[in-house]
C-alpha positions in Angstrom: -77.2 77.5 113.5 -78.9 75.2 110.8 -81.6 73.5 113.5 -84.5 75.3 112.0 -83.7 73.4 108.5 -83.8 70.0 109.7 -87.3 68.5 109.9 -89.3 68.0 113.6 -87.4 65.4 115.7 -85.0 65.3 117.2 -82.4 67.6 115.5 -84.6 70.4 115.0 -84.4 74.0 117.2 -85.3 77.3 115.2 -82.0 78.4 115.1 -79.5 81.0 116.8 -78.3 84.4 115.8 -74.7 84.9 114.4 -74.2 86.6 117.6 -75.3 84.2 120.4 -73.4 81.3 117.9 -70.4 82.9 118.4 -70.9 83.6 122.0 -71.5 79.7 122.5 -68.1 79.1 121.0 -65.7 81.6 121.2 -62.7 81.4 123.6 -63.8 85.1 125.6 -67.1 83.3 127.1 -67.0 79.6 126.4 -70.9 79.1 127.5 -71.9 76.9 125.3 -72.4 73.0 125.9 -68.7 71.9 126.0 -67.5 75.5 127.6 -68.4 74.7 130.8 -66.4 71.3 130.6 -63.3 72.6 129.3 -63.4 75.5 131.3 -63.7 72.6 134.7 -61.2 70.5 132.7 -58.7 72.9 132.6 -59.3 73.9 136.6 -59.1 70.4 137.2 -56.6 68.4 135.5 -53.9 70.4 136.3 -53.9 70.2 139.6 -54.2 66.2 139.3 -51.0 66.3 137.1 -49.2 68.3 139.9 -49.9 66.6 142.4 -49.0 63.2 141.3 -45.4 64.9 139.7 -45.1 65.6 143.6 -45.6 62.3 145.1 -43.2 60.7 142.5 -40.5 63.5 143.5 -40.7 62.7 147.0 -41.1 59.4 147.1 -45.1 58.8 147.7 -45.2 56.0 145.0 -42.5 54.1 146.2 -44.3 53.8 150.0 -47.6 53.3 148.4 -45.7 50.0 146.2 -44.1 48.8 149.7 -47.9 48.7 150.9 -48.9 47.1 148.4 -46.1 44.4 148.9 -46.9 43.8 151.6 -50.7 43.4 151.3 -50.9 41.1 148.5 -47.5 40.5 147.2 -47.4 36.8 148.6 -50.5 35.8 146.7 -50.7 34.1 143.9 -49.7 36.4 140.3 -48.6 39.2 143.4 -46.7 41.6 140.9 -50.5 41.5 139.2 -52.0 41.8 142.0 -49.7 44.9 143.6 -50.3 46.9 140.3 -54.1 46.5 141.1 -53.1 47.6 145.4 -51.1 50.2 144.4 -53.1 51.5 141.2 -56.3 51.7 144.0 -53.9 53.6 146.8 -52.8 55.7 144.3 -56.3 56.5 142.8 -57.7 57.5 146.6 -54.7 59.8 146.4 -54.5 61.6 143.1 -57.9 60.0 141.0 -56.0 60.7 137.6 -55.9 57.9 135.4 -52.7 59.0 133.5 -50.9 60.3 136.7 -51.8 57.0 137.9 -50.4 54.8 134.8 -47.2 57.4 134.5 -46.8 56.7 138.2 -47.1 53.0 138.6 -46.3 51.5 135.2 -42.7 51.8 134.8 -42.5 49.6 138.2 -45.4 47.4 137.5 -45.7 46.8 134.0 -42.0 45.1 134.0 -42.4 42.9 136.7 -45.4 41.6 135.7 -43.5 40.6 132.2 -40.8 39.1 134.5 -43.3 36.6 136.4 -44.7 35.6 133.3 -47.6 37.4 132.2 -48.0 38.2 128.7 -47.0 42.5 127.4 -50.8 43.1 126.4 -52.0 41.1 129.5 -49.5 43.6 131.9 -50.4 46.3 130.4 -54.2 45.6 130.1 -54.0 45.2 134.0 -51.8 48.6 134.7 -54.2 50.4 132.5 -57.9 48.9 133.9 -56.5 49.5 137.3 -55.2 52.9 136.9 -58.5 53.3 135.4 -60.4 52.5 138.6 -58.7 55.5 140.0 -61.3 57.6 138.5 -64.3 56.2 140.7 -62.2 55.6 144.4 -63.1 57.8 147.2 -62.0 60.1 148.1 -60.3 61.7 146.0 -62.6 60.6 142.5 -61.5 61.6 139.3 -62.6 64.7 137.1 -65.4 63.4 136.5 -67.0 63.6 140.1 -66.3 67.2 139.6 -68.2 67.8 136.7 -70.9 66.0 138.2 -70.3 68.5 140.9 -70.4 71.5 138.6 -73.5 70.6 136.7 -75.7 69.1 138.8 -75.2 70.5 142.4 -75.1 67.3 144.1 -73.0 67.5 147.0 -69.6 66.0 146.6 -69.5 64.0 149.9 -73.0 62.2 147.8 -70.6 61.7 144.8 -68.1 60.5 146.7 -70.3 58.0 148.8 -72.0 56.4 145.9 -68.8 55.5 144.3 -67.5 53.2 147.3 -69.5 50.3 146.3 -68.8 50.1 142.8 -65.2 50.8 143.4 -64.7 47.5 145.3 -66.6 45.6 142.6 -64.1 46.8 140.1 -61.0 46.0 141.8 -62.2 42.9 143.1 -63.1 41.4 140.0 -59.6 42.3 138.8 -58.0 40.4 141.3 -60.2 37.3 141.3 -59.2 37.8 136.8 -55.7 37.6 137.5 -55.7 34.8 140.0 -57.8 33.1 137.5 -55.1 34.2 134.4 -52.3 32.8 136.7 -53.8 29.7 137.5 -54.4 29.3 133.5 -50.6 30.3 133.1 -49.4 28.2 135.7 -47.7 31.2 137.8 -47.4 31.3 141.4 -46.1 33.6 143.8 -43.0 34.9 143.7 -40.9 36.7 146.8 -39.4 40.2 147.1 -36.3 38.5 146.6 -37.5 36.6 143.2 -38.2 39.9 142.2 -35.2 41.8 142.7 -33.3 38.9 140.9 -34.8 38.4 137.5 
């Protein structure tokens, strides 16, 4: 609305009506800059939210930590290493971060406290991890929906270009937290370790 009173540069337009400012940001059209994004945001998240409510309710999670177990749980730092498994089975799955942390966190977060890890180290790893969610096929996160929405670029593109750089994230946070545990001197622990302390 003010554009045409900046000087040339970069901040300076020659303004808008009343009219077509109000268009731009009023709830009725929402077509301005951050209209489309909400309006994809709200389509979106949703739907993320519900179906991760559905695979707690019937169970999902609790296979996808037995996998996860089962992969990596006799490694070194395993409880570590499971939230980072389960965190990137559970991000092909859903690709919500917070689905993902409200999800795997209550299981993770305490039994990585309980083979030694520090509470801002656990909850570091719970949250990075969950945070990888966002860029694992095939699923992705919002964002490969917005990218979707605004550019055109075909989501099977998206979704390919994110394989590569998902690997790279979660296997630098494994080769972290075998390097953390080494530090801290844990080992591996067993299912039954587990389930006792």
């Amino acid at each position: 609305y003010f554009g045409n009173w900046f000087p040339d540069g970069l901040l300076f337009h020659y303004g808008i009506s009343d009219d077509r400012l109000i268009a731009y940001t009023a709830i009725p059209s929402f077509s301005g800059m951050l209209g489309s994004l909400t309006e994809e945001s709200a389509r979106t998240i949703f739907m993320f939210m519900l179906f991760a409510g559905v695979l707690v309710a019937t169970g999902g999670t609790a296979l996808i930590m037995k996998l996860s177990f089962a992969a990596v749980g006799h490694l070194r730092a395993g409880p570590a290493q499971i939230a980072v498994v389960s965190s990137a089975l559970f991000g092909m799955i859903s690709g919500s971060t917070v689905a993902n942390v409200a999800a795997q966190g209550p299981y993770t977060i305490p039994t990585m406290r309980r083979c030694g890890f520090s509470r801002e180290f656990a909850a570091a790893i719970e949250a990075v991890s969950s945070t990888g969610g966002q860029i694992t096929p095939p699923v992705l996160g919002l964002t490969a929906f917005l990218i979707v929405g605004l550019t055109g670029i075909p989501y099977y593109d998206v979704m390919i270009a994110t394989v590569f750089p998902a690997a790279i994230v979660y296997i630098y946070m494994m080769v972290s937290i075998h390097i953390e545990a080494i530090r801290n001197g844990i080992g591996a622990v067993s299912a039954a370790d587990l389930g006792e302390r």
